[in-house]
N, C-alpha and C positions, 0 to 999 in steps of 0.2 A: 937525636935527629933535630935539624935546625928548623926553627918555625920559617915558612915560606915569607920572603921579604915583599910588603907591599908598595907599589907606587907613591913615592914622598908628597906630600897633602900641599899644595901650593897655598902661603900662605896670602893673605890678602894686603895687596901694597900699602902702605904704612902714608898714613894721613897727614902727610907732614904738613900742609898749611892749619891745620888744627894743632897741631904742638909748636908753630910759631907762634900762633895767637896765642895759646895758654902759658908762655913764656914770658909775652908781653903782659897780658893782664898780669901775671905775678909779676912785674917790672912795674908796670902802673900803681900796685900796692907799697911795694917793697922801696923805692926810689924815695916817694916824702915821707919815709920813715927813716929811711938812713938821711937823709935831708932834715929832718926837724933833730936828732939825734944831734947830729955834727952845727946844730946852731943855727941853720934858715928859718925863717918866721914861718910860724905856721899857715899864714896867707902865701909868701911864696911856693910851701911845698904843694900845697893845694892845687895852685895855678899851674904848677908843673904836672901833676897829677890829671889835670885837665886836660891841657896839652899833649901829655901822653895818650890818654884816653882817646882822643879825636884821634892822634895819627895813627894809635892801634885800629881805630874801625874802619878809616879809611883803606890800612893795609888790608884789612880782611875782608873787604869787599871787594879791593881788587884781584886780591889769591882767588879768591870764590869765582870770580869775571874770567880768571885766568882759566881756572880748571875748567870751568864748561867749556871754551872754547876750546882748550886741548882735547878734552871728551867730544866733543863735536867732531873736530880732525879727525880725529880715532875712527868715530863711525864711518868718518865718510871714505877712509884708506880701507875699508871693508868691503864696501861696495862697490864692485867691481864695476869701471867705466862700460859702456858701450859704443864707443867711439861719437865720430863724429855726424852720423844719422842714424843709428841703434841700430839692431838687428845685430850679427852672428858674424859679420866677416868674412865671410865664405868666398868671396872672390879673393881672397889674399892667402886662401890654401887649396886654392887650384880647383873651385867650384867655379859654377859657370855653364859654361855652354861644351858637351862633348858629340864628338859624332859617332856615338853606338855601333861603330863598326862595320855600320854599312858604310863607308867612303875607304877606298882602298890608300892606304900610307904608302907612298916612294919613296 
């Protein structure tokens, strides 16, 4: 007899502005080493290293700037409007005003 199959475990969305950045710092390492290797001064590979380093934080800060603001969207496509004076609508599905029966319909 088959064990009873369970509901598939959702796995948690994959963090991909953190595996850009740790791409990049191993690129900010690896770059003036293949650089002092193949013959640049070790002052040049450095400066390049630097360089690297600044535009990797800048990226990461703006990934980071990014996500909240998608996180934010997100919440707020949650929260269902309530138009344009709040309240429920009710005139737009035929609330309002009825006459209870006493007025005779022709």
């Amino acid at each position: 007899m088959p064990a009873p199959r369970t509901a598939p475990r959702k796995r948690p969305a994959p963090d991909t502005a953190s595996d850009v950045v740790r791409w990049a710092a191993f690129s900010c390492v690896l770059v003036p080493v293949v650089l002092v290797y193949y013959g640049t001064s070790p002052a040049g590979a450095i400066s390049t290293m630097l360089g690297l380093t600044t535009v990797t934080g800048v990226c990461r800060a703006l990934l980071r700037e990014s996500e909240r603001g998608a996180a934010q969207v997100t919440a707020e496509e949650r929260v269902p409007h309530r138009g344009r004076h709040g309240g429920n609508g009710t005139r737009a599905y035929g609330g309002g005003r009825h006459s209870k029966g006493s007025t005779p319909i022709v």
